[in-house]
N, C-alpha and C positions, 0 to 999 in steps of 0.2 A: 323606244317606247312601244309597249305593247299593241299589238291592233285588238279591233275591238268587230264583233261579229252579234247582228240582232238576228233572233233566229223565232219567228212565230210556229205557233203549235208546238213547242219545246217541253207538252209537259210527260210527253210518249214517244214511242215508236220513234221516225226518220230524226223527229227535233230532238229529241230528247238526245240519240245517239252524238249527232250533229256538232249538241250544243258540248257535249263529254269528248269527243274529241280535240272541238277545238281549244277546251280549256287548259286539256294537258298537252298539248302542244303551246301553250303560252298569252293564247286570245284574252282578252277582257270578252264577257259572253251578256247580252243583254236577251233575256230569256222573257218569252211571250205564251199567256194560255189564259183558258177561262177560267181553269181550277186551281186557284190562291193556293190551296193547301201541297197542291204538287208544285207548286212553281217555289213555295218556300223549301220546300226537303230539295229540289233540284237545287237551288241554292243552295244550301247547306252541305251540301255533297260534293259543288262543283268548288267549293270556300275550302273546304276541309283536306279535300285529296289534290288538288293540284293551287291550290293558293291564288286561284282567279279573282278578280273583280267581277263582280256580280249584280247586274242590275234587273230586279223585276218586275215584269209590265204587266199586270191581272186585267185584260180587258178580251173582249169579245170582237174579232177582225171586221164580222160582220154589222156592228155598229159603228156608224160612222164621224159620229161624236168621239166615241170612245176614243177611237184611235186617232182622233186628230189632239186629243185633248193630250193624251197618254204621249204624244210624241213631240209635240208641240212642249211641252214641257221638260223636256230632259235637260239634266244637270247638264254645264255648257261641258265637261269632257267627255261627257255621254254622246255628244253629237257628232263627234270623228268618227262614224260609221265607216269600215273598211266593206264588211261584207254583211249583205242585208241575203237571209234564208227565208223566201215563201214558202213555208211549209203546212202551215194550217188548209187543210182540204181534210174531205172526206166523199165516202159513199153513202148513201140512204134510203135503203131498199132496193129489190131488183122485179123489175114487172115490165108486161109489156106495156107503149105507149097510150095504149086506152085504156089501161087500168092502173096507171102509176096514180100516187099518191102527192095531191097538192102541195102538201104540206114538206114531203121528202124532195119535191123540185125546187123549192124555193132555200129550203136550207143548202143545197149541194150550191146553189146559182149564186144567192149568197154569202158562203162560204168560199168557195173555191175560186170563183171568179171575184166576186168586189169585194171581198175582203182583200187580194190579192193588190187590185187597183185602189183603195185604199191606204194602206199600208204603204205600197208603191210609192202613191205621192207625195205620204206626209215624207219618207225618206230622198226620195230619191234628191232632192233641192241641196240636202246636207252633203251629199257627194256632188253636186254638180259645184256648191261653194266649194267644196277641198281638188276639185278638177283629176279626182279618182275617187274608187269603189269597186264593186262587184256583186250584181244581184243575181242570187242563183235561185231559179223558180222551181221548186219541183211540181214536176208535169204526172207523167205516167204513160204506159202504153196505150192505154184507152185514148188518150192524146194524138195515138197516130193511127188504129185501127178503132172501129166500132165492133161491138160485142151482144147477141141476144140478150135482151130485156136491160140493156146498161145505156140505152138512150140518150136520155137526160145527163147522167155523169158523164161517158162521152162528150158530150156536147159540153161541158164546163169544161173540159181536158184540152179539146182541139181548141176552146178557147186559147186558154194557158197558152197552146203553142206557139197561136196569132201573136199575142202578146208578147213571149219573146222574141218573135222575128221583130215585132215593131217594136220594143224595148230598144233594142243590137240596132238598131237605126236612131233610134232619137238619143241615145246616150254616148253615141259614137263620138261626136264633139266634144264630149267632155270628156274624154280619157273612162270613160266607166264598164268594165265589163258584164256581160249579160249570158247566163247560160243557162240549159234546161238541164234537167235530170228527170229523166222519165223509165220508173219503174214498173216493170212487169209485176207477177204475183211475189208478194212478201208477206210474211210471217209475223204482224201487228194487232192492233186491236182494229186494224179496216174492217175485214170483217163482221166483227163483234158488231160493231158500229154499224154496219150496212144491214144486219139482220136485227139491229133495235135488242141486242143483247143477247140473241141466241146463239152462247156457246158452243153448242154439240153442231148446230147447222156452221158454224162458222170454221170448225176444227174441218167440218168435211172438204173445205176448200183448198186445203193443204195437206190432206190425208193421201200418202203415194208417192210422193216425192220432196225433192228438199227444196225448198222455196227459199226466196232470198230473204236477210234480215235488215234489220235496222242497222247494224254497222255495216252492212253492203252500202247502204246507200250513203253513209256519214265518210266512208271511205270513198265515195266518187266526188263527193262535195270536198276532201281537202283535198282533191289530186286537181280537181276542178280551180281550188283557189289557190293552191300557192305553186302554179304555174307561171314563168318569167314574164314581166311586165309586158314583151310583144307577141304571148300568145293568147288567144282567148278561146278556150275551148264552147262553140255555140252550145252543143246537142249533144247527150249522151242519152241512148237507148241499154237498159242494164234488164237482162231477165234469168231467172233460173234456167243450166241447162237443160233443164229438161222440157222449155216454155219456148215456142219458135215464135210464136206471136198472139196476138189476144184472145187466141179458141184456141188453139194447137197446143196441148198439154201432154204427156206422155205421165202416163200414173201407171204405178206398182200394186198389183193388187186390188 
């Protein structure tokens, strides 16, 4: 029987990759995003080229309604969760601490953090009933070092990574594994997203050398999962060569 793999933020970047690898490797792929319209063409793409089973969840991580409702209701063979992907996070501006924007703290806080917790818990129950799973959070390097004017996202990052250590302890009884994936700079709409749509400031972030992409990260998540039943990989740190850590960049020209 196929496993089955829910992957939030699936409608871009890490998810989206994520949810395309694992469908052509055989997964049933249960696809999460706010924008209905991309999550139906993900479907239709993941249907058409590799012959997946396809289920889509149009809800907002950071509504807590939503997601209990959206998940609390799945079709009963929908609920064999093998592998649960936190991938919905983002950036939201970049300022220092006395001038950051209210409105860009609260979106990142609930985003990346309780949507995470969230999510979490409407799933994690359905693998604690099948006594396996695999929740793989993606974190980021901000998660392990802090960066000028990144503060606030920071601070939802080294969240995440609390969280997986205390995940990898509460889920240990139940045969469930738990791991991070914390990416350095990659080549997504993060950017785009963090400067409120400005293109040209968002390209300069990546302008110099080769940053990682979305199938970097989609490739650490299945090396991550179809690892033999007694290993569990906790912590993977992934950065462009040319990125030693959260400031340290080397650029071309």
């Amino acid at each position: 029987m196929p496993k089955t793999i829910f992957i939030t933020g699936a409608t871009s970047g890490f998810g989206k990759a994520i949810a395309i690898l694992f469908a052509k490797n055989g997964y049933n792929v249960i696809i999460n995003g706010r924008r209905k319209e991309r999550l139906t063409e993900l479907q239709s793409e993941l249907e058409k080229n590799y012959k997946s089973d396809v289920l889509s969840l149009p809800f907002d991580v950071r509504k807590r309604d939503e997601v209990t409702a959206a998940i609390s209701s799945l079709p009963g063979k929908w609920m064999k969760i093998d592998v649960l992907v936190n991938n919905a996070g983002l950036a939201s501006g970049l300022a220092d601490i006395q001038d950051g924007n209210l409105d860009d703290w609260d979106t990142m806080i609930d985003t990346n953090l309780k949507g995470l917790l969230y999510v979490t818990r409407a799933v994690s129950p359905f693998m604690i009933k099948n006594k396996s799973g695999h929740i793989i959070n993606i974190g980021s390097i901000a998660g392990k070092e802090v960066y000028p004017k990144g503060n606030v996202y920071c601070a939802t990052k080294h969240a995440v990574d609390a969280l997986n250590k205390a995940m990898r302890i509460d889920m240990l009884p139940y045969n469930i594994k738990v791991t991070a994936i914390n990416p350095g700079l990659a080549e997504t709409e993060f950017s785009i997203v963090r400067f409120h749509g400005d293109e040209d400031r968002a390209a300069q972030v990546y302008k110099g050398f080769d940053a990682l992409n979305a199938d970097d990260i989609a490739e650490a998540a299945w090396f991550a999962a179809t690892r033999p039943a007694h290993v569990n990989i906790n912590d993977i740190i992934i950065v462009p060569t040319a990125q030693a850590n959260s400031r340290d960049v080397v650029k071309q020209g």
